[in-house]
C-alpha positions in Angstrom: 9.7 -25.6 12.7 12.6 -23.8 11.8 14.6 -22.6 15.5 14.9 -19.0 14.0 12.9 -16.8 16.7 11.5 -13.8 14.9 10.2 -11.4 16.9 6.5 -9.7 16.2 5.1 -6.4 16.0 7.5 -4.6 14.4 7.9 -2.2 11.7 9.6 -3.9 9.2 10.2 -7.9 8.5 13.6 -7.5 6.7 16.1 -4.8 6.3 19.1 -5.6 3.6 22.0 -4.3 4.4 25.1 -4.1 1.2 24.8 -3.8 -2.2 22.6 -1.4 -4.1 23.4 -1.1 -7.7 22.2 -0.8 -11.5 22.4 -4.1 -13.6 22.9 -3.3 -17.5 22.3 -6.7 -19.1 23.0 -7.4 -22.2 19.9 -7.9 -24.8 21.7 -9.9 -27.1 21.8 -13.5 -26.6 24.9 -15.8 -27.1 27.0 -12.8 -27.6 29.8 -11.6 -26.3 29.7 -8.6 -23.8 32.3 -6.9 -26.1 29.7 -7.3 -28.9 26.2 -6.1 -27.4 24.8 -3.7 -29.0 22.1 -2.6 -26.3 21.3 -3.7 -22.7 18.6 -3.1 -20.4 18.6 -1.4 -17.3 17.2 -3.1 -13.8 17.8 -3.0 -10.2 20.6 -5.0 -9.0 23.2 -5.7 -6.5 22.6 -8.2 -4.4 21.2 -6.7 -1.0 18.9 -4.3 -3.0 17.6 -7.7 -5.3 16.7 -9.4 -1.7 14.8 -6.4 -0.5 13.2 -6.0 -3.6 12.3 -9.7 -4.2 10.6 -9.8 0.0 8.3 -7.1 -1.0 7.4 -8.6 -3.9 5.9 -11.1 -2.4 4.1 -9.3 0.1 6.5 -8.0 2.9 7.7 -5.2 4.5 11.3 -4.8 3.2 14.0 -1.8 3.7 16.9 -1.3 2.2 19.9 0.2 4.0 22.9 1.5 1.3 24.0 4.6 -0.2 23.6 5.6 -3.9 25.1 8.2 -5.5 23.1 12.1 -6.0 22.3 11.4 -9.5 19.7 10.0 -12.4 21.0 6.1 -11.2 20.3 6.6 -7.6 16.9 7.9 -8.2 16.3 5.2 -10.2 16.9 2.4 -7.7 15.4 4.5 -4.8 12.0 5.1 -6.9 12.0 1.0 -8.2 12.6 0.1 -4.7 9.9 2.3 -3.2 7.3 0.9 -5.8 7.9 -2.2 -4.9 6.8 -1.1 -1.4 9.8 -1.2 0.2 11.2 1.2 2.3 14.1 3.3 1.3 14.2 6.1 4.5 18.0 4.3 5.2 19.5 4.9 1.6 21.9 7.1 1.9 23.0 10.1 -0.8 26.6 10.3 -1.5 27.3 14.3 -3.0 30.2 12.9 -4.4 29.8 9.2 -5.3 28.8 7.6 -8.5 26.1 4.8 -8.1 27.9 1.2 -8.8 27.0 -0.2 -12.4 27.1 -4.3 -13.5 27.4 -5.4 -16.8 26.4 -8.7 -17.7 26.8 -10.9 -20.8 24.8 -13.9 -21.9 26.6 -16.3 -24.2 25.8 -19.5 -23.6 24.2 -21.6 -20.9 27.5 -21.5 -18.5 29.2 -18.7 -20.1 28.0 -14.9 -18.2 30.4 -12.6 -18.8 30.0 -10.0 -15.9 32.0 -6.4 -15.4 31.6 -4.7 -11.9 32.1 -0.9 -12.4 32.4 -0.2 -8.5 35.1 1.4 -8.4 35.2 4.0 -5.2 31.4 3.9 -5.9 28.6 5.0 -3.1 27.0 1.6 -2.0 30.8 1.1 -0.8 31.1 4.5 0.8 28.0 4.2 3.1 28.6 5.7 6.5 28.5 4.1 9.9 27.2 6.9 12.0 24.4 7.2 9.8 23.5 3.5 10.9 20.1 3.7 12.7 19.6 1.9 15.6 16.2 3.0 16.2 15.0 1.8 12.7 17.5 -1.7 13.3 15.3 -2.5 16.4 12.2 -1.5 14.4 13.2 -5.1 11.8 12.3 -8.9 12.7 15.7 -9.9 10.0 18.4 -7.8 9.1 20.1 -9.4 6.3 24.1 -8.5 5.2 26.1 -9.7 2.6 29.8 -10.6 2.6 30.8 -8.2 0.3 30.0 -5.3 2.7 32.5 -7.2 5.0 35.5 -6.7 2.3 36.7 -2.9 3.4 37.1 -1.3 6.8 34.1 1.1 6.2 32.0 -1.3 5.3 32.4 -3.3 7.4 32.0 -0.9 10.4 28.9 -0.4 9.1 27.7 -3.6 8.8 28.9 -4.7 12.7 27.3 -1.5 13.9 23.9 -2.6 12.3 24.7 -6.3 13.5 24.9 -5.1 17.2 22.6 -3.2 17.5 19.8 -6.4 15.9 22.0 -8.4 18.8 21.2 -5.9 21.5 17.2 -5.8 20.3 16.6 -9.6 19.0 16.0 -8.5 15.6 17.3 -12.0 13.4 20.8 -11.6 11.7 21.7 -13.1 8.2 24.7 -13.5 6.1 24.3 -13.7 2.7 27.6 -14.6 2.0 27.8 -13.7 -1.6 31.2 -14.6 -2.1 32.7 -12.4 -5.9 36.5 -12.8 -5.4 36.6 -10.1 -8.0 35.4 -7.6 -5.3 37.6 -8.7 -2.7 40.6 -7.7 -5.9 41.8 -11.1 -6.0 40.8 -11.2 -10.0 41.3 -9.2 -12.6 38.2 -6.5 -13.4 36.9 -8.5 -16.3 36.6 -11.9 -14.5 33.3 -10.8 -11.9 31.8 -14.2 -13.5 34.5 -15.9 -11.2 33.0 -17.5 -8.4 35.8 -19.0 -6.3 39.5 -18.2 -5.5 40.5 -19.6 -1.8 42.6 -16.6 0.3 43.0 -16.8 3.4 43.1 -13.5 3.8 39.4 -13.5 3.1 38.6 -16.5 5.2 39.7 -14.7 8.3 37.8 -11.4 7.7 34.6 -13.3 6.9 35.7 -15.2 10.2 35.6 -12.6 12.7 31.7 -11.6 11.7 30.8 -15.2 11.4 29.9 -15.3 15.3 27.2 -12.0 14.5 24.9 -14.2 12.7 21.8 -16.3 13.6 21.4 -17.7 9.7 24.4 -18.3 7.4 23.4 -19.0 3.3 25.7 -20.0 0.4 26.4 -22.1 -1.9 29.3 -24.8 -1.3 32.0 -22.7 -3.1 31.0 -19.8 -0.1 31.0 -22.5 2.0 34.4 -23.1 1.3 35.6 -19.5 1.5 33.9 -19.3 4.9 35.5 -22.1 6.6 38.8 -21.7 4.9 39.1 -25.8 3.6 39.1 -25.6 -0.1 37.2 -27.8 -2.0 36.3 -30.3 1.8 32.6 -29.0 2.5 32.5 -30.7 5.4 35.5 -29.5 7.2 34.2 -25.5 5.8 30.8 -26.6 7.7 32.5 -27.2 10.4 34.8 -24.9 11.1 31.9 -22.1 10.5 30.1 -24.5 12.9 32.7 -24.3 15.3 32.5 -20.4 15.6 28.5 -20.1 15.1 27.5 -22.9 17.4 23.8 -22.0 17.6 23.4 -20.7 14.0 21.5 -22.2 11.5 23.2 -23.1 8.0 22.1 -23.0 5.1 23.9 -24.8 1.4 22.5 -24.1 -2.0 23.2 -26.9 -4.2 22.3 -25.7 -7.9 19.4 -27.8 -9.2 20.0 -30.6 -6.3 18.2 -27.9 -3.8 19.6 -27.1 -1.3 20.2 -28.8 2.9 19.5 -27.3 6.1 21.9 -27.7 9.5 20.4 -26.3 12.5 22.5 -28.7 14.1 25.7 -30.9 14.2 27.4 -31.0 10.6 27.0 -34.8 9.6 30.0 -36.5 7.8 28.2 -36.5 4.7 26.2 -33.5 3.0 23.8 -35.9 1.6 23.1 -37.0 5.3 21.5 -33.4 5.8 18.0 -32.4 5.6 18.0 -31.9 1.8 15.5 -30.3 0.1 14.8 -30.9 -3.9 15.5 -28.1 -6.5 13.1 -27.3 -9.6 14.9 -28.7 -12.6 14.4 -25.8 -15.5 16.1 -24.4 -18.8 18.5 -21.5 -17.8 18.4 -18.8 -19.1 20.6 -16.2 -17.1 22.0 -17.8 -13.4 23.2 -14.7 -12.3 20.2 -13.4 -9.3 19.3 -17.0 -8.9 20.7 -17.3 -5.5 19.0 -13.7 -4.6 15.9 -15.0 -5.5 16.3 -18.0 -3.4 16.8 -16.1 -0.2 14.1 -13.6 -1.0 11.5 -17.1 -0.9 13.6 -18.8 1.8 13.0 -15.1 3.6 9.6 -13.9 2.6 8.5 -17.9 3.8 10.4 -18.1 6.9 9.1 -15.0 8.3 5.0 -15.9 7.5 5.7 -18.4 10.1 6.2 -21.2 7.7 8.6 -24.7 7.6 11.6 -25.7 6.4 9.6 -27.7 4.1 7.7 -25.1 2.7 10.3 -22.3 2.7 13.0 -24.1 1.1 9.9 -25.1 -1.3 9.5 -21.6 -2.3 12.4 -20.4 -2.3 13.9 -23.4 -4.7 10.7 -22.3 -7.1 12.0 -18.4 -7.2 15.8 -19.4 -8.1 13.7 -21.7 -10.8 11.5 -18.9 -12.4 14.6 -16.6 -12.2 17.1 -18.3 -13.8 14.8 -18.8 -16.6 14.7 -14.9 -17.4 16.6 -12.1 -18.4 16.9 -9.8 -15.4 17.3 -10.7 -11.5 14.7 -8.0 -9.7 12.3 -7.7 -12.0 12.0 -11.0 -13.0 11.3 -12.2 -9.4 7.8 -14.1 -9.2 5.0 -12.8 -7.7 2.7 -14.3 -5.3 0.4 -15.1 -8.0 3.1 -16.8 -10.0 3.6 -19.3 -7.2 0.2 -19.8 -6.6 0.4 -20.8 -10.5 4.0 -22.8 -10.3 2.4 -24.9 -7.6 -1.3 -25.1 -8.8 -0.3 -28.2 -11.2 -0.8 -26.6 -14.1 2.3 -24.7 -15.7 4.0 -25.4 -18.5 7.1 -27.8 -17.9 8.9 -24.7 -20.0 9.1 -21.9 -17.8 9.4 -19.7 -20.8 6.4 -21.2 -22.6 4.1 -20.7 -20.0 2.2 -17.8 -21.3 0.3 -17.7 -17.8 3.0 -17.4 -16.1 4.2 -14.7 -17.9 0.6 -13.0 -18.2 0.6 -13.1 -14.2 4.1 -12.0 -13.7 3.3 -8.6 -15.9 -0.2 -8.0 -14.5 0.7 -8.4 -10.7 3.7 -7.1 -10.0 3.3 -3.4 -8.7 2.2 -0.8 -11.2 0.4 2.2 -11.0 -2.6 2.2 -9.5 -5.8 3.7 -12.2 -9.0 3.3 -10.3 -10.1 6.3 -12.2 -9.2 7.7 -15.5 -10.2 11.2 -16.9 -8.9 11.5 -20.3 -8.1 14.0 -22.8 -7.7 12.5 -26.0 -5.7 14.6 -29.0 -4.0 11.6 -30.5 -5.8 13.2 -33.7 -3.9 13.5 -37.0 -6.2 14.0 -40.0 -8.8 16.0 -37.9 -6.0 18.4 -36.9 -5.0 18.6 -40.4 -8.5 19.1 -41.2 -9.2 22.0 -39.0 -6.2 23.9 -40.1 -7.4 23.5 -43.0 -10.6 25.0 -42.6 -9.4 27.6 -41.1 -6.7 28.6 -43.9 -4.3 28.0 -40.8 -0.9 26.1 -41.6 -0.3 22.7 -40.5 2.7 23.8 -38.6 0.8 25.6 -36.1 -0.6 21.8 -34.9 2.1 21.5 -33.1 1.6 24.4 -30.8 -1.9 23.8 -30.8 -1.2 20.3 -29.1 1.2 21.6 -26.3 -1.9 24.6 -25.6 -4.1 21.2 -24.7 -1.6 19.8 -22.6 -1.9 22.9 -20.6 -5.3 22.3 -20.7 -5.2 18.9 -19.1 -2.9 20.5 -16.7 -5.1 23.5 -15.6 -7.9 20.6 -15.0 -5.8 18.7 -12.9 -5.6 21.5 -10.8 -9.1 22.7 -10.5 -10.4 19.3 -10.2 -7.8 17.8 -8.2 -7.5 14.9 -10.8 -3.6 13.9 -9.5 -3.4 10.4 -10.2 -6.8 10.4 -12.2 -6.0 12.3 -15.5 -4.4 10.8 -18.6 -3.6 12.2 -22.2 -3.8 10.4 -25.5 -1.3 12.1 -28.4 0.6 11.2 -31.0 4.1 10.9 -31.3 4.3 12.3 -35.4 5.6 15.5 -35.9 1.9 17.0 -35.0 2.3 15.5 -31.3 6.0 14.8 -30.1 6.4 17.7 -29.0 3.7 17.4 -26.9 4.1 13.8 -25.9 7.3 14.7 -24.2 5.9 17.5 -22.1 2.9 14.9 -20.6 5.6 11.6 -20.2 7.0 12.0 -17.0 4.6 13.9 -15.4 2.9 10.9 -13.4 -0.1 10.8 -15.4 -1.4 8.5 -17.7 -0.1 9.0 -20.8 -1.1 6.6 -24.1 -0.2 7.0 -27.8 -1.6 5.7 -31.0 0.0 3.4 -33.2 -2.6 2.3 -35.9 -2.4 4.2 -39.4 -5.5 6.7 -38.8 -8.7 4.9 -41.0 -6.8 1.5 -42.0 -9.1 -1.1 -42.4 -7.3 -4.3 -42.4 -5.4 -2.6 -39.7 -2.3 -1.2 -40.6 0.7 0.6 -38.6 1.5 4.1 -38.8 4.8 4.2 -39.8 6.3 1.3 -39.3 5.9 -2.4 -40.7 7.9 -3.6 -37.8 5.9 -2.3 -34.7 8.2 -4.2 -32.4 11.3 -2.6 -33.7 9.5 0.7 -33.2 8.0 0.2 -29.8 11.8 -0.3 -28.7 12.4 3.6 -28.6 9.2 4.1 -26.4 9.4 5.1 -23.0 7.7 2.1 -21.0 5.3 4.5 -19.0 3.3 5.3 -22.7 0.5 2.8 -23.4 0.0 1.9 -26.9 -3.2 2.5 -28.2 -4.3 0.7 -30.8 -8.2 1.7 -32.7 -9.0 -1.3 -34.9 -12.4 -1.2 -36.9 -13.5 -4.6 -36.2 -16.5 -6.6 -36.5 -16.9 -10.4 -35.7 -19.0 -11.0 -39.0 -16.2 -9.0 -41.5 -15.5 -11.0 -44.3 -13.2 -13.9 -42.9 -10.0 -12.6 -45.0 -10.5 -9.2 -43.7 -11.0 -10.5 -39.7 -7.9 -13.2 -39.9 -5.9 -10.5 -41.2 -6.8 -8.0 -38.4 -6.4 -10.4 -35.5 -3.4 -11.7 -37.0 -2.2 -7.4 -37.1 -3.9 -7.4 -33.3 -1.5 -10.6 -32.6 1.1 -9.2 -33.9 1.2 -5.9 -31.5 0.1 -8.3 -28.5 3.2 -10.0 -28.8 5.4 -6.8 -29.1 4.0 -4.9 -26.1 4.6 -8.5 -24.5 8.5 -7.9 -25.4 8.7 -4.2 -24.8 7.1 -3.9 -21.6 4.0 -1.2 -22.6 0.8 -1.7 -21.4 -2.0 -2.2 -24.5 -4.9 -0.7 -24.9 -7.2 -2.0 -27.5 -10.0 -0.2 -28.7 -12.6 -1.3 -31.5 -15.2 0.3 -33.1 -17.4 -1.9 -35.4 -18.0 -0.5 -38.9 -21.8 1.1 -39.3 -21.9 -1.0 -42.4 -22.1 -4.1 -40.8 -23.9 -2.3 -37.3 -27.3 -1.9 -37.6 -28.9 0.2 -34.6 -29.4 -1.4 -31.6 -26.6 -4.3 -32.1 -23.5 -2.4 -31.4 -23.0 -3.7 -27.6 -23.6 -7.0 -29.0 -21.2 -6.5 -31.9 -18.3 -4.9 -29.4 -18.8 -8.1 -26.4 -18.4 -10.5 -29.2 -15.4 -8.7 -30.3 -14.0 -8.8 -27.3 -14.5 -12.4 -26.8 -13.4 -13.1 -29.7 -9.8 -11.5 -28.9 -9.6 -13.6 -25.7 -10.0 -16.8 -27.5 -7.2 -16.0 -29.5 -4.9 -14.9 -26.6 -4.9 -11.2 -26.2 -5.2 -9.6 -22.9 -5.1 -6.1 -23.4 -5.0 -3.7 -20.3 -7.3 -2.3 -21.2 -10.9 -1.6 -23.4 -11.7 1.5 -25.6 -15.1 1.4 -26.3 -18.0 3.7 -27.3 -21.3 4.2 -25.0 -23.2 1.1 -23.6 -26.1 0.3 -22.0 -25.9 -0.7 -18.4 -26.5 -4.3 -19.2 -23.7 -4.2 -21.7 -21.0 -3.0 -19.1 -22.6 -5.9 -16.9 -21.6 -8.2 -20.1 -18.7 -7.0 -20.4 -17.7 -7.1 -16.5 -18.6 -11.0 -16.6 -16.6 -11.3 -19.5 -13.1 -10.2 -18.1 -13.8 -11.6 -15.1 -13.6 -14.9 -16.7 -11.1 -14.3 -19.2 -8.8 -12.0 -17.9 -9.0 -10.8 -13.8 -6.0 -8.6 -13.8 -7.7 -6.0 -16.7 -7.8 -2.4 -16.0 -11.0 -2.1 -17.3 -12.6 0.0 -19.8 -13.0 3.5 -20.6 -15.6 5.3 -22.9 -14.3 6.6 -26.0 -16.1 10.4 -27.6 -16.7 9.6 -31.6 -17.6 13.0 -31.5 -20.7 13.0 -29.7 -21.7 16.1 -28.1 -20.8 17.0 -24.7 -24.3 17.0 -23.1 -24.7 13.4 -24.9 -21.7 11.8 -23.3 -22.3 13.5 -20.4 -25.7 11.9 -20.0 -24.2 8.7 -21.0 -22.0 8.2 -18.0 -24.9 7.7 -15.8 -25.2 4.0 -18.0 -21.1 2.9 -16.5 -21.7 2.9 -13.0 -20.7 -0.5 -13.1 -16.7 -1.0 -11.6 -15.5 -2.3 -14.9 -15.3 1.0 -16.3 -12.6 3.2 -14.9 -13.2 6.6 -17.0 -13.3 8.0 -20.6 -11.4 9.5 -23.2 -12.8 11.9 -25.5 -11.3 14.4 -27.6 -13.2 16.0 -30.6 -16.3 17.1 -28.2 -13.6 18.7 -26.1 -11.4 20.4 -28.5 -12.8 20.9 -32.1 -14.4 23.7 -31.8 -12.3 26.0 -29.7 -9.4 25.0 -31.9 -11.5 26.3 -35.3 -11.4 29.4 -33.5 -7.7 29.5 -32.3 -6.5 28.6 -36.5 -8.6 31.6 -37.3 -7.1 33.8 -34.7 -10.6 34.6 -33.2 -9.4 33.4 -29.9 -6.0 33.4 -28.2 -4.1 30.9 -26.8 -5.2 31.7 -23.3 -8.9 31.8 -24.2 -8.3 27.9 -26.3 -6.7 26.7 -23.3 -9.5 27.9 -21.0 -12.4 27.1 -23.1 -10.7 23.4 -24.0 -10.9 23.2 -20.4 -14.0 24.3 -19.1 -15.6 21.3 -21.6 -13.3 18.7 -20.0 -13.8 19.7 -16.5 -17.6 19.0 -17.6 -17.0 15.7 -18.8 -15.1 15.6 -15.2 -17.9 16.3 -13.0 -20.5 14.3 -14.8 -17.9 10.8 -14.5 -17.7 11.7 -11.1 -21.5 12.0 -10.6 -22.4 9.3 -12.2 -24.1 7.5 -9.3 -25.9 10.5 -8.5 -27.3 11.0 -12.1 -28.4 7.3 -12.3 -30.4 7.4 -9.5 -31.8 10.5 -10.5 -32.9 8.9 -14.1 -34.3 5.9 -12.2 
């Protein structure tokens, strides 16, 4: 067992100390960074990827840094607090911009990598803000060299380190050696890994003694002990002034060896521990990824053995991905990467990457009230009717996101409610005033009434889901039967396939709905019809989030329950779509999906149709729509959430 003594009972397992910064990489592959055309935005810096990656699989990180009062900062304190970790230490600088990376992916050793830190607040974090209530409140505090480069920094750093000396709380060095942050490279050469100053050798030097756990790679290993390019003589001059810490040398796909002990005269004489051998894809966060397994096992009690075992499989899964943070594996993934049966092509294991998007954290939906206006020709059709112009839709369609809103508040729906809208010119306008808002918020992207399915507006959906805000769900309605003609079926699943994929890529959650032609549904065999459907679309691979589907009976939610529990564990669920049916009918109906597998409903014409007749005519204001629209959804409200009570009443 490793000699590291963590101590128990404590509020935290690990608090990073250093780095907290956005990453901008580069979507273009084998191009140069002077030539990307759009990157994509993640957590990064090196402390905050640690943090991150420890909760991520299941403990109780913190992160102590400063960001800057501004949209970047928000965004790394909100990603880091989903994650679960805890964020009470960042700092806000009023003045400081948050620190930006740029990365580059041209080949398989080429990374080109731009550091804008310049007088940026991650560097700027303040020493008498250091907490050494919360420090004694951590099992690990973890630091990384870079926050030993300037004198604030580092004063920051030593006050945390003494006060996890004076309480027993483990201290690590990460030493995380970029010789372009210690200015001893130009600004366009971060992808430099190594220049030997001794300037740099002595300031690591005099904090080497503060730590219980030292990890690097042999190139930090050199820096550290100040004998370029001898690893053994580095070892052993760090041994020399840590002579009870424990050391610990990544070695690329080799693994990586662990020296509680005396430094042997050959590296290869150290307990070594074998590396994953994969296709790489982006190295940069490998060695982040690393620690966060090495961490996350070491503090669950477990070996050297098994901790280097995980922490060799995180680098793996890493460097065969675009981003550092998010791509870190989940628990689930490792259960996978170690169950003996993933793909020998980390990218090609479609399990794998089904797990790694369905169980990392997301917004929780145990319950989902809906109001569905995601209408286009119905809304055209009222105006219509009315002698109203089709101009006013717009209007109409922000008056029912008040609605929704005025519900939320009478019904207490925060966290519950959910809006379905287009994003044409009847809805956008809309659409942007429910996105951002916290609730669930889906949009449709099916041409209304295609059958073979078709896309509405677009023959590319992927290059169209790129402008979507990740929090909207794409909703597609494909009328589907599993007896169409075989033409007409191939082509929709291959349509269906085809958005899978897409959502896969952009990051949206799917949500399929299907609603079997009449033609082709005589009464009574609609469940059956819809469960076969479904089937159907997991034998060909697609695991939407979730189901959109009309009324059951209670035995055909039971079906359906069995069903994704076999195929597909990590579904939402389903939720009951309206077709129009009147309220008192779908009210009734609810008292049929007791069963957990359905998480709510989405209905729209019932709720809306009528009241917005009235509004086109000018027979009601749009006060009175707003009020009437929501009195018929708070209905549908109360009768979902008295379900139970309404079944046993039946019965």
């Amino acid at each position: 067992m490793p000699k590291l003594s963590f101590p128990q009972g404590r509020t935290h397992d690990l608090a990073c100390l250093g780095r907290l910064a956005v990453d901008l990489y580069a979507q273009q592959f084998g191009s140069r960074l002077e030539d990307a055309r759009s990157m994509a935005k993640y957590l990064g810096g090196s402390s905050a990827n640690l943090a991150f990656g420890v909760a991520r699989l299941g403990l109780r990180s913190a992160m102590i840094s400063r960001v800057g009062n501004e949209q970047m900062g928000r965004f790394l304190t909100e990603t880091l607090r989903q994650e679960g970790c805890d964020v009470s230490q960042v700092q806000v600088d009023p003045e400081r911009l948050t620190a930006l990376v740029l990365l580059g992916i041209k080949d398989r050793d080429t990374f080109p990598l731009l550091f804008v830190r310049e007088n940026c607040a991650d560097m700027a974090i303040d020493a008498a803000a250091i907490s050494e209530d919360f420090v004694a409140q951590c099992r690990a505090l973890a630091i990384t060299g870079t926050h030993l480069s300037t004198e604030g920094t580092r004063a920051a750093a030593h006050k945390a380190l003494q006060a996890a000396r004076r309480h027993g709380t483990v201290t690590v060095l990460d030493i995380d050696y970029r010789p372009v942050l210690w200015g001893l490279t130009s600004r366009g050469a971060g992808e430099n890994r190594y220049v030997a100053d001794a300037g740099v050798t002595r300031q690591l030097q005099a904090s080497l003694p503060l730590f219980d756990l030292l990890v690097g790679t042999e190139e930090e290993f050199f820096i550290a002990g100040g004998v370029a390019d001898d690893l053994i003589a580095s070892l052993r001059a760090v041994r020399a002034l840590c002579p009870l810490a424990t050391l610990v040398v990544k070695r690329g796909a080799l693994g990586c060896c662990v020296i509680e002990g005396e430094v042997p005269d050959d590296i290869d004489a150290a307990p070594t521990y074998r590396g994953e051998r994969v296709e790489v894809l982006n190295v940069l966060g490998a060695g982040d990824a690393f620690l966060s397994g090495l961490m996350a096992s070491l503090l669950q009690g477990k070996d050297w053995a098994e901790s280097t075992r995980v922490a060799n499989a995180c680098g793996a899964i890493v460097v065969s991905r675009h981003a550092c943070s998010s791509a870190m594996p989940t628990p689930a993934e490792l259960a996978h990467w170690f169950g003996g049966s993933r793909n020998p092509k980390v990218d090609a294991d479609e399990q794998l990457a089904h797990l790694h998007r369905v169980t990392a954290a997301r917004p929780s939906w145990s319950e989902l009230c809906v109001m569905a206006f995601d209408h286009r020709s119905q809304f055209y059709d009222i105006a219509r009717a009315a002698g109203a112009a089709e101009s006013r839709i717009p209007a109409l369609k922000k008056l029912l996101v008040q609605a929704a809103e005025q519900v939320e508040r009478s019904r207490q729906l925060q966290g519950h409610v959910g809006v379905l809208i287009d994003g044409g010119d009847y809805g956008r306008d809309a659409l942007a005033s429910a996105t951002g808002r916290g609730w669930w918020v889906g949009r449709p992207v099916e041409l209304p009434g295609s059958r073979p399915l078709r896309f509405d507006g677009t023959r590319s959906v992927g290059s169209a889901l790129m402008h979507w805000p990740t929090e909207q769900v794409v909703k597609c309605l494909v009328h589907y039967h599993p007896d169409d003609h075989f033409e007409l079926r191939l082509q929709q699943e291959q349509t269906v396939l085809e958005l899978w994929e897409a959502t896969r890529e952009s990051g949206n959650e799917l949500l399929l709905e299907i609603i079997p032609p009449k033609a082709l549904t005589p009464e009574g065999t609609a469940d059956a019809a819809v469960l076969r459907a479904v089937k159907r679309f997991y034998n060909l691979g697609v695991k939407p989030e979730w189901w959109k589907l009309a009324p059951m009976q209670a035995q055909g939610w039971r079906e359906l329950e069995a069903l994704i529990s076999e195929r597909d564990r990590h579904c939402r669920g389903a939720v009951i779509l309206g077709l129009n049916q009147p309220l008192a009918f779908l009210a009734a109906s609810f008292a049929n999906a007791t069963n957990p597998i359905v998480k709510g409903f989405m209905v729209g014409r019932t709720l809306w149709a009528d009241a917005s007749l009235k509004w086109f005519k000018g027979e009601i204001d749009d006060a009175a729509l707003v009020d009437e629209v929501a009195r018929n959804f708070a209905v549908l409200v109360d009768a979902w959430r008295s379900r139970h009570t309404a079944q046993r009443a039946a019965a």
